[in-house]
MARDREN-333024 format. One record per residue: x, y, z of N, C-alpha, C, O in turn; residue in three letters. Coordinates in steps of 0.1 Angstrom, whole numbers, plus 5000, padded with zeros to 4 digits. Layout:
<recs>
<rec><n_X>X</n_X><n_Y>Y</n_Y><n_Z>Z</n_Z><ca_X>X</ca_X><ca_Y>Y</ca_Y><ca_Z>Z</ca_Z><c_X>X</c_X><c_Y>Y</c_Y><c_Z>Z</c_Z><o_X>X</o_X><o_Y>Y</o_Y><o_Z>Z</o_Z><r>ALA</r></rec>
...
</recs>
This chain:
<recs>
<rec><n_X>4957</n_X><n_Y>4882</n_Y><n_Z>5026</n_Z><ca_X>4954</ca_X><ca_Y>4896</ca_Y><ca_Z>5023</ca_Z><c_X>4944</c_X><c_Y>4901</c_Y><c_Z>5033</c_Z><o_X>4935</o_X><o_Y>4893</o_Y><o_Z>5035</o_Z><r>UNK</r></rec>
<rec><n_X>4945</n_X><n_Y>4914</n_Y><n_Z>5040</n_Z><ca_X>4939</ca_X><ca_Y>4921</ca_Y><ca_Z>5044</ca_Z><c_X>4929</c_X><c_Y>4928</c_Y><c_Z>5040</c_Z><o_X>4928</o_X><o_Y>4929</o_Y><o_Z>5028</o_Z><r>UNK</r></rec>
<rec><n_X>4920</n_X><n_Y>4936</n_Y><n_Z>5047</n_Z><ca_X>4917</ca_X><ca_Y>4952</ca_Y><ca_Z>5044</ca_Z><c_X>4918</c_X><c_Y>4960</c_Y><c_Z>5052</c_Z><o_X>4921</o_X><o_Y>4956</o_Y><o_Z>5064</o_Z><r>UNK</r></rec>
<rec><n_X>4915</n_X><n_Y>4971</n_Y><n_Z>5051</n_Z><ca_X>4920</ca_X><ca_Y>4981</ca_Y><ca_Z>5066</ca_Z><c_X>4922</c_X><c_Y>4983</c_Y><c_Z>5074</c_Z><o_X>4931</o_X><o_Y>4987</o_Y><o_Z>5081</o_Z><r>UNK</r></rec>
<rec><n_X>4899</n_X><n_Y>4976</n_Y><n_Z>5076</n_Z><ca_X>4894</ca_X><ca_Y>4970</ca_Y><ca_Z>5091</ca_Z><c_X>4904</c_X><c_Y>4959</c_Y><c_Z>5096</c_Z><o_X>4902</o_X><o_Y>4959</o_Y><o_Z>5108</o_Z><r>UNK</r></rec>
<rec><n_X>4909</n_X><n_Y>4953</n_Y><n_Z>5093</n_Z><ca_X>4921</ca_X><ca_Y>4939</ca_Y><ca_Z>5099</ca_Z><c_X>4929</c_X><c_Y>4944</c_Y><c_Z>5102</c_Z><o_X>4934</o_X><o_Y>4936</o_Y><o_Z>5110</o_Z><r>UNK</r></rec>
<rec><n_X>4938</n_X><n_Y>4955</n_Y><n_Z>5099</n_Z><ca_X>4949</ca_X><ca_Y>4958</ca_Y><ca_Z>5100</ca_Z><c_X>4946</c_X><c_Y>4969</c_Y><c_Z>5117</c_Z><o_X>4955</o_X><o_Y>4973</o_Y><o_Z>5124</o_Z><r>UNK</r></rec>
<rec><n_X>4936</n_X><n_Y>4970</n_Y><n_Z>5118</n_Z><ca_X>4937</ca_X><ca_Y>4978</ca_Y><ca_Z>5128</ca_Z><c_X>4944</c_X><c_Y>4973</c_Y><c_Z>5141</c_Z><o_X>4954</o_X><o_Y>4979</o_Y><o_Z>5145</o_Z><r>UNK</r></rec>
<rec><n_X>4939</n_X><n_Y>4963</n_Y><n_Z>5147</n_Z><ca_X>4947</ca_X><ca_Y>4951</ca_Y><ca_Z>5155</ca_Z><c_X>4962</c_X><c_Y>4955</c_Y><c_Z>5156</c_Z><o_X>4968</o_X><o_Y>4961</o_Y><o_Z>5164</o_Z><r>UNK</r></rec>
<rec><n_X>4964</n_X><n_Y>4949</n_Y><n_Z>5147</n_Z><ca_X>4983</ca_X><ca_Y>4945</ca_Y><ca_Z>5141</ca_Z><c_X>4986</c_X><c_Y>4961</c_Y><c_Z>5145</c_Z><o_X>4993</o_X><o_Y>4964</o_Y><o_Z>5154</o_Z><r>UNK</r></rec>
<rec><n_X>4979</n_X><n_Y>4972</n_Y><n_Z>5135</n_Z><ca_X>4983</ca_X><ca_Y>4987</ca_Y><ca_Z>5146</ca_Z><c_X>4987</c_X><c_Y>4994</c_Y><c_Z>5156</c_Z><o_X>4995</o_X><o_Y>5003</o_Y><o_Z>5158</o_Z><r>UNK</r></rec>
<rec><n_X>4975</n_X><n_Y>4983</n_Y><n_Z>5166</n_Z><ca_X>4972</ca_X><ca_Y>4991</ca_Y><ca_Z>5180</ca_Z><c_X>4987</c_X><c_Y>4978</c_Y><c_Z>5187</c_Z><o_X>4993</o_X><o_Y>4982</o_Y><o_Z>5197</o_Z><r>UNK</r></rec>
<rec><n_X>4990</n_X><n_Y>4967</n_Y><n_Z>5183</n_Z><ca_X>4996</ca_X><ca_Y>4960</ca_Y><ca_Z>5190</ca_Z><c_X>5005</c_X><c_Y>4967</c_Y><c_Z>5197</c_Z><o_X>5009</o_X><o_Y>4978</o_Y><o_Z>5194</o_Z><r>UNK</r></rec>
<rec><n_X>5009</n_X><n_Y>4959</n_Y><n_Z>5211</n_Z><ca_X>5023</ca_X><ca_Y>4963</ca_Y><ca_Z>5214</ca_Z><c_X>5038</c_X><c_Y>4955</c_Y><c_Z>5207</c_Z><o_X>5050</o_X><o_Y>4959</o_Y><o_Z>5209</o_Z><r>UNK</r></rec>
<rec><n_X>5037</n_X><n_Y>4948</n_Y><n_Z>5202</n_Z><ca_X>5049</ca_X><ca_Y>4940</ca_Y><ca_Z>5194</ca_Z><c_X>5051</c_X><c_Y>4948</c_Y><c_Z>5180</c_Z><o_X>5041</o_X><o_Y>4948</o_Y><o_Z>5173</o_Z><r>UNK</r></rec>
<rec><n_X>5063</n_X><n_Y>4956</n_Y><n_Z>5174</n_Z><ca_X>5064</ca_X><ca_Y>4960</ca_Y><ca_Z>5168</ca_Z><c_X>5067</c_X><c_Y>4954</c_Y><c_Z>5155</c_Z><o_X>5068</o_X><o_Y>4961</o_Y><o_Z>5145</o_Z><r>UNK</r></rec>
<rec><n_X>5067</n_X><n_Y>4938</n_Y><n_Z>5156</n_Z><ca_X>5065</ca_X><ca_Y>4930</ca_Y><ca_Z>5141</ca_Z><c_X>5050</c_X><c_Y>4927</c_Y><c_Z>5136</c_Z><o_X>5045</o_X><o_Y>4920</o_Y><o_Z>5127</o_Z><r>UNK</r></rec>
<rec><n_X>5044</n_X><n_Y>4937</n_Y><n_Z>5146</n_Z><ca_X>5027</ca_X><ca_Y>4935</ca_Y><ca_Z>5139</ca_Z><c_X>5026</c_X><c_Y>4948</c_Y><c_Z>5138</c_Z><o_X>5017</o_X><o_Y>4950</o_Y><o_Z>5130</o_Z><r>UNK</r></rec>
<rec><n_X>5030</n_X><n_Y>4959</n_Y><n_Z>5142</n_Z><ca_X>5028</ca_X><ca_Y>4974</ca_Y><ca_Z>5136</ca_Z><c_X>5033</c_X><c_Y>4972</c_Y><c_Z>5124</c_Z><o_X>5025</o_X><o_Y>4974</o_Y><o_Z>5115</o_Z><r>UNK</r></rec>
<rec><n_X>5048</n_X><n_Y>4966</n_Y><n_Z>5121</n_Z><ca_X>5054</ca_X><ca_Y>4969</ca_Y><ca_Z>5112</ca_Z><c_X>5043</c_X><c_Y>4956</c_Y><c_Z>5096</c_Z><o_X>5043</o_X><o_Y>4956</o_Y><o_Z>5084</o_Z><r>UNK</r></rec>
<rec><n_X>5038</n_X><n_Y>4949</n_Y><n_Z>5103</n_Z><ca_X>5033</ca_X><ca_Y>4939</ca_Y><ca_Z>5089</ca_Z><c_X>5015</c_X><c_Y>4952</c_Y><c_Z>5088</c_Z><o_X>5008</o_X><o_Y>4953</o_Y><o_Z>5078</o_Z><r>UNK</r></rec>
<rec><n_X>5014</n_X><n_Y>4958</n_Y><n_Z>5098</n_Z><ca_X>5001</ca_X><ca_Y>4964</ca_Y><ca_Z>5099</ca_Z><c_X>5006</c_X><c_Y>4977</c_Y><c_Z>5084</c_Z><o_X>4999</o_X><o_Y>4981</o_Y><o_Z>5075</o_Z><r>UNK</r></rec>
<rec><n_X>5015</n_X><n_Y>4979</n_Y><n_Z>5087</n_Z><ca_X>5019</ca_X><ca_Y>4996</ca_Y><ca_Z>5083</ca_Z><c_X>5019</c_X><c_Y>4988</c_Y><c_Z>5068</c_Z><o_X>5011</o_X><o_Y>4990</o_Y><o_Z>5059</o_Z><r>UNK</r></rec>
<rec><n_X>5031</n_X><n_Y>4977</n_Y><n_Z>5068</n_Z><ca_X>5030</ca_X><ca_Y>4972</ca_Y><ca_Z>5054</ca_Z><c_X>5012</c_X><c_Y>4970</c_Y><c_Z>5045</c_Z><o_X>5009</o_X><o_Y>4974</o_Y><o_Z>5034</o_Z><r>UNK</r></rec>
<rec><n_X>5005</n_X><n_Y>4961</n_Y><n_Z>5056</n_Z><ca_X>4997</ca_X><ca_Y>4959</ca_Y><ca_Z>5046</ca_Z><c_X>4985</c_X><c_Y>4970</c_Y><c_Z>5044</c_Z><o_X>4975</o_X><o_Y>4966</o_Y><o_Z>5039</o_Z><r>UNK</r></rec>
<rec><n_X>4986</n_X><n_Y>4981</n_Y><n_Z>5048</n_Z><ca_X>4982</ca_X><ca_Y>4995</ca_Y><ca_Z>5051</ca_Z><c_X>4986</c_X><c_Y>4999</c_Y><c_Z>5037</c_Z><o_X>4978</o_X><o_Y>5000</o_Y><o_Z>5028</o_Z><r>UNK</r></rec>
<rec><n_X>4996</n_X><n_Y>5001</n_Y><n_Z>5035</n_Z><ca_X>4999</ca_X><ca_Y>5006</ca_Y><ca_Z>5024</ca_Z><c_X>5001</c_X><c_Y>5000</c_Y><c_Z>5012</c_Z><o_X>5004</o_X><o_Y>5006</o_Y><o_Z>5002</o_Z><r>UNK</r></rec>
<rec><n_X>4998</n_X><n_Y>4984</n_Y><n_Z>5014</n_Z><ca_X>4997</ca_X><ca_Y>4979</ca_Y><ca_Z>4998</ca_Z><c_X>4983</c_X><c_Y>4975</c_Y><c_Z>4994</c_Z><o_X>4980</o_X><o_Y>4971</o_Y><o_Z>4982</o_Z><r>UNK</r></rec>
<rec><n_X>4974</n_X><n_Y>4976</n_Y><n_Z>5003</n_Z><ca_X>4957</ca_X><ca_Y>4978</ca_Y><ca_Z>5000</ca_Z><c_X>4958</c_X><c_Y>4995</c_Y><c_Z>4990</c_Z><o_X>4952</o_X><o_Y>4997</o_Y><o_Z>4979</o_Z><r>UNK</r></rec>
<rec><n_X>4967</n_X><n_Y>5005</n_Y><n_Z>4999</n_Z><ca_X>4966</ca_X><ca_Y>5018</ca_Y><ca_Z>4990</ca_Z><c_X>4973</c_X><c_Y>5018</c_Y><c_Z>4980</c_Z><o_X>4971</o_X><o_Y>5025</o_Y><o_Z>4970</o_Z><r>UNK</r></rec>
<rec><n_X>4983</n_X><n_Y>5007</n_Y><n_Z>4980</n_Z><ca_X>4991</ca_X><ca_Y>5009</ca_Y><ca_Z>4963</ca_Z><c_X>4982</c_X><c_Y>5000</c_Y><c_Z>4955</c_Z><o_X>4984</o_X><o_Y>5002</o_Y><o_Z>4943</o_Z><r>UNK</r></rec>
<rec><n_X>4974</n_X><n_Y>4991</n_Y><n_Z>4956</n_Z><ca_X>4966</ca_X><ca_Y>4982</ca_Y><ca_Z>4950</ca_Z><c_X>4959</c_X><c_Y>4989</c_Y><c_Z>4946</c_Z><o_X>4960</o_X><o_Y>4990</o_Y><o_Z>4933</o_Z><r>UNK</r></rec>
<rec><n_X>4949</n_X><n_Y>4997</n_Y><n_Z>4953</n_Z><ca_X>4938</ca_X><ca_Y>5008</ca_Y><ca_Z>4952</ca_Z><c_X>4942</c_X><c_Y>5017</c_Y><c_Z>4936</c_Z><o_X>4935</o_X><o_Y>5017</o_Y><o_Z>4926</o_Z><r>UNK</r></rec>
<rec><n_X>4952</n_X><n_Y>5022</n_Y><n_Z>4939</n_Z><ca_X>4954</ca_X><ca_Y>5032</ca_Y><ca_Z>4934</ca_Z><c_X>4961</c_X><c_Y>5026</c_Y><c_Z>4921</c_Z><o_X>4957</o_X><o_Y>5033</o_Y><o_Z>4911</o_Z><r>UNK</r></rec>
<rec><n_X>4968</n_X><n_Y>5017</n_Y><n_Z>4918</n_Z><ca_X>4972</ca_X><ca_Y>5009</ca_Y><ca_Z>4906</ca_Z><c_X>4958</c_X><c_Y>5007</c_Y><c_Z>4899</c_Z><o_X>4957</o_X><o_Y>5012</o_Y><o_Z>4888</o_Z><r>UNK</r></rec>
<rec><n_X>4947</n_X><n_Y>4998</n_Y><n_Z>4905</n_Z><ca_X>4937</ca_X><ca_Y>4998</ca_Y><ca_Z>4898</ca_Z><c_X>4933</c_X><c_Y>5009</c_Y><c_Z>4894</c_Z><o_X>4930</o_X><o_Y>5009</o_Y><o_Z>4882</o_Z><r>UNK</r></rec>
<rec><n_X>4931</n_X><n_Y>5020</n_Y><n_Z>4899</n_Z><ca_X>4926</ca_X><ca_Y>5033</ca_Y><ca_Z>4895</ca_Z><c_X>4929</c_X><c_Y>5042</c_Y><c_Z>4881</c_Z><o_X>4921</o_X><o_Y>5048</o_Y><o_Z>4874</o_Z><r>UNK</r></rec>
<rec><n_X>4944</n_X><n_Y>5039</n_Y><n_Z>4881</n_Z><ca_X>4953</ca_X><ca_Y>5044</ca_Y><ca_Z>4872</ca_Z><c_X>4954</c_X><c_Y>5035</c_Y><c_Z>4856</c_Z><o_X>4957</o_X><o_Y>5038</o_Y><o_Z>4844</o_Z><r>UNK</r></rec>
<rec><n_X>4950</n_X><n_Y>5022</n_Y><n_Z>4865</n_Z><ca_X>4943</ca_X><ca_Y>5011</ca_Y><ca_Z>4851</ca_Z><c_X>4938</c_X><c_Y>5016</c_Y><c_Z>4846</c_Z><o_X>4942</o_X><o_Y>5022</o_Y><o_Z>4837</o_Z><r>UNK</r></rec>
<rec><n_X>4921</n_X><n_Y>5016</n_Y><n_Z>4851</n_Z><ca_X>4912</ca_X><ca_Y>5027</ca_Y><ca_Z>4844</ca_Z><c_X>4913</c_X><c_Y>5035</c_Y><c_Z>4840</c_Z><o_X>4906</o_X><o_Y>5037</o_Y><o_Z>4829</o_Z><r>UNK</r></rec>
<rec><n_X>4923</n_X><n_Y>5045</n_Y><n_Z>4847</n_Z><ca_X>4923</ca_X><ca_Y>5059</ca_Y><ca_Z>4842</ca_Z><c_X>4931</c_X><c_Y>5057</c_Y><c_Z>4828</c_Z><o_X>4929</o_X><o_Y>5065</o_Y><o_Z>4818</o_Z><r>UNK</r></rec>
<rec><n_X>4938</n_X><n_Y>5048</n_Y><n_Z>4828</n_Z><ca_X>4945</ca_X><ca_Y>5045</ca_Y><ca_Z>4810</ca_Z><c_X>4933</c_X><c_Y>5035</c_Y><c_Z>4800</c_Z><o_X>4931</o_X><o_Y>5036</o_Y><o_Z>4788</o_Z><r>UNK</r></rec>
<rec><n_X>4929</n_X><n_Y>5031</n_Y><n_Z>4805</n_Z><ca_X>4918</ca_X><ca_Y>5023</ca_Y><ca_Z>4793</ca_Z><c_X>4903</c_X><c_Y>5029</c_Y><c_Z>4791</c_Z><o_X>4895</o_X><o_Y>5025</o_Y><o_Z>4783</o_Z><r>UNK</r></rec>
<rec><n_X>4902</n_X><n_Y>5040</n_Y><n_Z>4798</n_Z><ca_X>4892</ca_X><ca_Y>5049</ca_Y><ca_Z>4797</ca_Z><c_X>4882</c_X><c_Y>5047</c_Y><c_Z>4805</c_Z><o_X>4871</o_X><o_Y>5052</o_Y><o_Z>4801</o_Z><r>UNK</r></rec>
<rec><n_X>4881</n_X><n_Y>5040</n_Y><n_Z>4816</n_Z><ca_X>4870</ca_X><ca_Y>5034</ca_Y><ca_Z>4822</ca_Z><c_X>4871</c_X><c_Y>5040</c_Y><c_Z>4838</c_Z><o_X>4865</o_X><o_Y>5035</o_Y><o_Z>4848</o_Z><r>UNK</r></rec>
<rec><n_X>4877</n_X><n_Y>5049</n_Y><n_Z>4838</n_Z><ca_X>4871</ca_X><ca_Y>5055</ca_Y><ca_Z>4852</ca_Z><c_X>4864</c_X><c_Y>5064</c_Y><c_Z>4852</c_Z><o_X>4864</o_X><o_Y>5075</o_Y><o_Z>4845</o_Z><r>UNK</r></rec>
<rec><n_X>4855</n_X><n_Y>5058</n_Y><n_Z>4866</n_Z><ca_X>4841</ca_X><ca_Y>5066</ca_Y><ca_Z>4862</ca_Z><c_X>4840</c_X><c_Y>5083</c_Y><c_Z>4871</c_Z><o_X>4829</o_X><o_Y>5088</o_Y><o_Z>4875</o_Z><r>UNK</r></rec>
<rec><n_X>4852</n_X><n_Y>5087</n_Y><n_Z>4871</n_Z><ca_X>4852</ca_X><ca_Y>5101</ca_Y><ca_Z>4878</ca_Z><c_X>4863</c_X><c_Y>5108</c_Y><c_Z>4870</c_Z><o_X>4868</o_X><o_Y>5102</o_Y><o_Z>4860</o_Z><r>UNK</r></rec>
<rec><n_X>4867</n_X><n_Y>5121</n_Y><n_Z>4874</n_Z><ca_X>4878</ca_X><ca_Y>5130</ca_Y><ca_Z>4866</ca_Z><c_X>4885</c_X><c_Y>5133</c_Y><c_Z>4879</c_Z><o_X>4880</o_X><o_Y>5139</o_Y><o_Z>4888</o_Z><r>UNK</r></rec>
<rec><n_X>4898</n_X><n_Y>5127</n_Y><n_Z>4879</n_Z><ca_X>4909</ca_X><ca_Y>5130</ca_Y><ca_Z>4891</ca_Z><c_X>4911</c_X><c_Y>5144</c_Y><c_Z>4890</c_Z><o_X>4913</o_X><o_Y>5149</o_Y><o_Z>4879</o_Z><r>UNK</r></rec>
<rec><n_X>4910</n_X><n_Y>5153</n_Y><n_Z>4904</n_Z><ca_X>4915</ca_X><ca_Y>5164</ca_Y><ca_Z>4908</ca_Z><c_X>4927</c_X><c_Y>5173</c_Y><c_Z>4906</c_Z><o_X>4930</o_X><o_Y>5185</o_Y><o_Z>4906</o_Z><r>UNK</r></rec>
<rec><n_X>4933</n_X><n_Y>5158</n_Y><n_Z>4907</n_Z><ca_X>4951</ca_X><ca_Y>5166</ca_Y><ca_Z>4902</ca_Z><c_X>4953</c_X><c_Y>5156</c_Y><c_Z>4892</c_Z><o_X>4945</o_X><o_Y>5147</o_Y><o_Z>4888</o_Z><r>UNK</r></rec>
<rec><n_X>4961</n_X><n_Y>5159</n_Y><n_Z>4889</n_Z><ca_X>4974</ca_X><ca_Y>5155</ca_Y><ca_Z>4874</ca_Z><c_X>4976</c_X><c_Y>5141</c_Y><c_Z>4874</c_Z><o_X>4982</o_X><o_Y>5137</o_Y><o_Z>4884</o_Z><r>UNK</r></rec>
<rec><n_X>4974</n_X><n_Y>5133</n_Y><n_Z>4866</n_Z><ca_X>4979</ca_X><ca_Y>5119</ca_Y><ca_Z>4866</ca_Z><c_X>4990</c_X><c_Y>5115</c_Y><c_Z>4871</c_Z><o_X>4992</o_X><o_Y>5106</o_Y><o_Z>4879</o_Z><r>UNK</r></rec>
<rec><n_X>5003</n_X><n_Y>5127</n_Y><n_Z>4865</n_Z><ca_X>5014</ca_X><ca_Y>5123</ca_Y><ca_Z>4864</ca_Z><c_X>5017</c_X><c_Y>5121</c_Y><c_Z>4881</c_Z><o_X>5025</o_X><o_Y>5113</o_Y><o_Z>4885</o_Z><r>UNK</r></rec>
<rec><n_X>5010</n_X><n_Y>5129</n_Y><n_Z>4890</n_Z><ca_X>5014</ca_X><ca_Y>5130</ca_Y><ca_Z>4905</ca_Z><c_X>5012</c_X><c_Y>5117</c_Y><c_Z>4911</c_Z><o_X>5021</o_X><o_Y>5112</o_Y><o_Z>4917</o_Z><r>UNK</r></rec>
<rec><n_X>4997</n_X><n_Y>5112</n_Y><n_Z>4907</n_Z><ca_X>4993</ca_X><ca_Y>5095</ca_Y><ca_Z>4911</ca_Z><c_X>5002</c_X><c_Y>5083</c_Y><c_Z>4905</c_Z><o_X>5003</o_X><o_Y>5072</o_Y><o_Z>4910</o_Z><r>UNK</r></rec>
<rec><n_X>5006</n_X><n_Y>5088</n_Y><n_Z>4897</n_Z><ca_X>5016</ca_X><ca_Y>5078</ca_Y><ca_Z>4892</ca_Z><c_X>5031</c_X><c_Y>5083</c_Y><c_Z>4902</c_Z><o_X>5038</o_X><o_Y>5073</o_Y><o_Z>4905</o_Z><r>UNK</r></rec>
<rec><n_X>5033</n_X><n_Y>5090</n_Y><n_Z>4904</n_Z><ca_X>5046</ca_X><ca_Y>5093</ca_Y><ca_Z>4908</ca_Z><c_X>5044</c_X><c_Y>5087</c_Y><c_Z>4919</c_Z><o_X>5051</o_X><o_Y>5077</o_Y><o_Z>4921</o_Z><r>UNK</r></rec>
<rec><n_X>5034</n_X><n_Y>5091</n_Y><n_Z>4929</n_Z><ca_X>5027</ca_X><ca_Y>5087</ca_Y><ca_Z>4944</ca_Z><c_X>5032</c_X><c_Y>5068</c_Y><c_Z>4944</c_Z><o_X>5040</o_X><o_Y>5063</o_Y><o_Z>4952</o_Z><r>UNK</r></rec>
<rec><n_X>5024</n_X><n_Y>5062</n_Y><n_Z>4933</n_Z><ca_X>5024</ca_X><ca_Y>5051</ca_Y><ca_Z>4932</ca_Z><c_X>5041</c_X><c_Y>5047</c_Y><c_Z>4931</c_Z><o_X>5046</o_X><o_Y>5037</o_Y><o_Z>4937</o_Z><r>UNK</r></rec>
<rec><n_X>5045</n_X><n_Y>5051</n_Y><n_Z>4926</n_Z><ca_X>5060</ca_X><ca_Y>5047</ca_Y><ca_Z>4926</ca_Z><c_X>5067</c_X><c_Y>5047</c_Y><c_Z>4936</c_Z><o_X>5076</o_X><o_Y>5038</o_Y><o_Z>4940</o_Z><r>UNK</r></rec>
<rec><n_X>5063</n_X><n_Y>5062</n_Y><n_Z>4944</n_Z><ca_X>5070</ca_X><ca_Y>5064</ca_Y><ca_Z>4956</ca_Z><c_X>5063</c_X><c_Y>5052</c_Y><c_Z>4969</c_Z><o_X>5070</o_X><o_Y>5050</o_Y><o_Z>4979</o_Z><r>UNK</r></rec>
<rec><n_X>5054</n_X><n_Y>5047</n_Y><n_Z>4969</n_Z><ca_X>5048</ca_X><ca_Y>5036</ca_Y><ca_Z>4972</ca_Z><c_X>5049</c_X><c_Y>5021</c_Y><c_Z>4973</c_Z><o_X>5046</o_X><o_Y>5012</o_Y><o_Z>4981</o_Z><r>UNK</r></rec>
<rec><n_X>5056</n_X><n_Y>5020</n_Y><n_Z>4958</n_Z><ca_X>5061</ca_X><ca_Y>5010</ca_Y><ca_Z>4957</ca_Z><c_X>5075</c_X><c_Y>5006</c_Y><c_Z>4959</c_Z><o_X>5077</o_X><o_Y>4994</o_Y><o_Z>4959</o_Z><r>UNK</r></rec>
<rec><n_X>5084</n_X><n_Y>5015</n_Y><n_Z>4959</n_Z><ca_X>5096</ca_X><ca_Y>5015</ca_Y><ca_Z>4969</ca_Z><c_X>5097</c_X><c_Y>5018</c_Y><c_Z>4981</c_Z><o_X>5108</o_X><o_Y>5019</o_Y><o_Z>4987</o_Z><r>UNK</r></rec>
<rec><n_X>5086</n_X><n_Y>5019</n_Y><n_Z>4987</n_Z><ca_X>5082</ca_X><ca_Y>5024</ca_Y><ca_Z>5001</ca_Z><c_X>5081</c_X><c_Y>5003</c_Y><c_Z>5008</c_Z><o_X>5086</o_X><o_Y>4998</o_Y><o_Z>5018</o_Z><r>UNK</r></rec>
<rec><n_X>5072</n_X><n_Y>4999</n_Y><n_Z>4998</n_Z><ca_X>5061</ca_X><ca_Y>4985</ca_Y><ca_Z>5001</ca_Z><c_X>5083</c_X><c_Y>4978</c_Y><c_Z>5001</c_Z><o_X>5088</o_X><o_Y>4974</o_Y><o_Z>5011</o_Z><r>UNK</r></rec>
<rec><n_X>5090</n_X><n_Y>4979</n_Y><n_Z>4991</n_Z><ca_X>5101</ca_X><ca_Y>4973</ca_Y><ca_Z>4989</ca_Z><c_X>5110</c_X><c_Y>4973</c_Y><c_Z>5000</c_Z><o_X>5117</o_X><o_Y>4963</o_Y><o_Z>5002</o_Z><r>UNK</r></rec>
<rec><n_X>5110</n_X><n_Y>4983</n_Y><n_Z>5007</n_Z><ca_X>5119</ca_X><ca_Y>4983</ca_Y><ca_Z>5022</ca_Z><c_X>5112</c_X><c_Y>4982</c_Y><c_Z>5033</c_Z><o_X>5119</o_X><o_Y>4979</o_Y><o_Z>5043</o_Z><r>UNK</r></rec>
<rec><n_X>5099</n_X><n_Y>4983</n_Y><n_Z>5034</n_Z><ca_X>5091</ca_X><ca_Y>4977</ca_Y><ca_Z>5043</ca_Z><c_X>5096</c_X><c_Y>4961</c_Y><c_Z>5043</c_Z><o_X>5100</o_X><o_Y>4954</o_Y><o_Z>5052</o_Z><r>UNK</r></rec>
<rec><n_X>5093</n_X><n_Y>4956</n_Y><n_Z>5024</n_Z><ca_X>5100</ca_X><ca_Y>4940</ca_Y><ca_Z>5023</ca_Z><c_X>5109</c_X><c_Y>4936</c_Y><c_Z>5029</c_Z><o_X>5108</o_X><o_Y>4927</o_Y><o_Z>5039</o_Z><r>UNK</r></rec>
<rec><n_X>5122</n_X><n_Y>4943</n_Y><n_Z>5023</n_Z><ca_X>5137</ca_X><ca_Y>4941</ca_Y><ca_Z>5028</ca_Z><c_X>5137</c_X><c_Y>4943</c_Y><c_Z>5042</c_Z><o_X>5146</o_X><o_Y>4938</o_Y><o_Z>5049</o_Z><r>UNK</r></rec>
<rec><n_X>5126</n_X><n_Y>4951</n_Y><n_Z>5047</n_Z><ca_X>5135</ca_X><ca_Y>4950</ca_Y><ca_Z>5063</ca_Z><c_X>5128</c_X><c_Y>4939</c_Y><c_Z>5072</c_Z><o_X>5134</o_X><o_Y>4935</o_Y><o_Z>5082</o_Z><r>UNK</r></rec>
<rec><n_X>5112</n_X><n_Y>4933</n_Y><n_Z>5066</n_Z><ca_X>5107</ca_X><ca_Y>4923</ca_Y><ca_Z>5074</ca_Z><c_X>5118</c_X><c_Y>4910</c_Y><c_Z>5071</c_Z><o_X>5122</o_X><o_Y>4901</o_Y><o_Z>5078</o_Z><r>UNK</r></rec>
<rec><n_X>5120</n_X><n_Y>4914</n_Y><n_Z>5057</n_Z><ca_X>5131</ca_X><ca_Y>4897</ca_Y><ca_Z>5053</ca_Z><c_X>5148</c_X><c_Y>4894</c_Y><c_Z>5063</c_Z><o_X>5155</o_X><o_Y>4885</o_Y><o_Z>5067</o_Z><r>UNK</r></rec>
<rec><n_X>5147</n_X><n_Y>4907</n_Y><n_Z>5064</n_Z><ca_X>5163</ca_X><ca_Y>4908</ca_Y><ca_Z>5079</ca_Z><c_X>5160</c_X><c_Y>4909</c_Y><c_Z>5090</c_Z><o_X>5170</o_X><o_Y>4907</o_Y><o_Z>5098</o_Z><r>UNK</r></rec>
<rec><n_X>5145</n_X><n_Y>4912</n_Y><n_Z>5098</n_Z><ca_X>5144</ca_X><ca_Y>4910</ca_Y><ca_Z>5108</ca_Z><c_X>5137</c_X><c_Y>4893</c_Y><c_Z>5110</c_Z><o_X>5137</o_X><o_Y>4888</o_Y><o_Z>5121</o_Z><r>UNK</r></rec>
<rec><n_X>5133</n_X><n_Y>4887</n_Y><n_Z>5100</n_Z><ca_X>5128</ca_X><ca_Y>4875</ca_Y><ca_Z>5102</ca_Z><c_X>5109</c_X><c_Y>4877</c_Y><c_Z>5103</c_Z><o_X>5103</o_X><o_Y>4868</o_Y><o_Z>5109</o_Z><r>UNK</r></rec>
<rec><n_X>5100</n_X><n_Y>4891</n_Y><n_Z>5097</n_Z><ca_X>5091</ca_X><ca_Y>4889</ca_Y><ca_Z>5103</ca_Z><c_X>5084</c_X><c_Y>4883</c_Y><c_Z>5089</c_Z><o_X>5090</o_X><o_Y>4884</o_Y><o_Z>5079</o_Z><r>UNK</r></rec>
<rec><n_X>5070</n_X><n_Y>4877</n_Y><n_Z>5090</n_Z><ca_X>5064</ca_X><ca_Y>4872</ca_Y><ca_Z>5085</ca_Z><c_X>5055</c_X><c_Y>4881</c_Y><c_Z>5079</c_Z><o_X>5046</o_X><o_Y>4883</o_Y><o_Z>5087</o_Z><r>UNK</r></rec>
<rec><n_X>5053</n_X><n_Y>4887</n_Y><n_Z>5068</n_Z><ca_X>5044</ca_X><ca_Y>4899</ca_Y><ca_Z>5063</ca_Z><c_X>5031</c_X><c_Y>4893</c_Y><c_Z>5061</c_Z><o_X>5021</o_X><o_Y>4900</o_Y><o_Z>5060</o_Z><r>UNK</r></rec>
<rec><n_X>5031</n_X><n_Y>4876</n_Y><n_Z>5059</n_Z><ca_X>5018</ca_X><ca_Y>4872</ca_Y><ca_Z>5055</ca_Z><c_X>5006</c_X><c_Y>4870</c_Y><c_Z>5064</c_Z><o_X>4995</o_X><o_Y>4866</o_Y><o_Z>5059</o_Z><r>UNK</r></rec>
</recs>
C-alpha cells in the first residue's frame, strides 16, 4: 500500500505500467478515504457536516469503484503488477 507522496514517482515515470499502477493507487487511497468517511457519516461519528448531499459521495464512491475495477481488469491483460 501506498500513499500519495509514493505514488508521485510511479506518475512522473516514463514507463506507462508505473503511471498506470500510480493512477490506480491514486485513486484507491481516494476511494479508501472516502469509504471511511461515509462510515462515519452512517454511524454518527463524523466529526464535520459534508457540504453536499451524501447521496453524491456515495454515488462518487461507486463511480470509483468501477473505475479502481477496470484500472484491475486492464493491469490483469496487460500483465502489470498493481502491487
Amino acid at each position: 500500500m501506498y500513499d500519495l507522496n509514493e505514488t508521485i514517482e510511479l506518475m512522473t515515470s516514463a514507463d506507462y505500467k508505473d503511471r498506470l499502477k500510480a493512477e490506480y493507487w491514486q485513486t484507491k487511497i481516494r476511494y479508501d478515504k472516502l469509504c471511511m468517511m461515509l462510515e462515519k457519516y452512517e454511524a454518527g461519528k463524523l466529526d464535520f457536516k459534508p457540504t453536499c448531499p451524501i447521496w453524491i459521495l456515495a454515488r462518487q464512491m461507486k463511480w470509483m469503484e468501477g473505475y479502481l475495477n477496470g484500472l484491475e481488469v486492464r493491469a490483469k491483460i496487460e500483465g502489470i503488477d498493481l502491487g
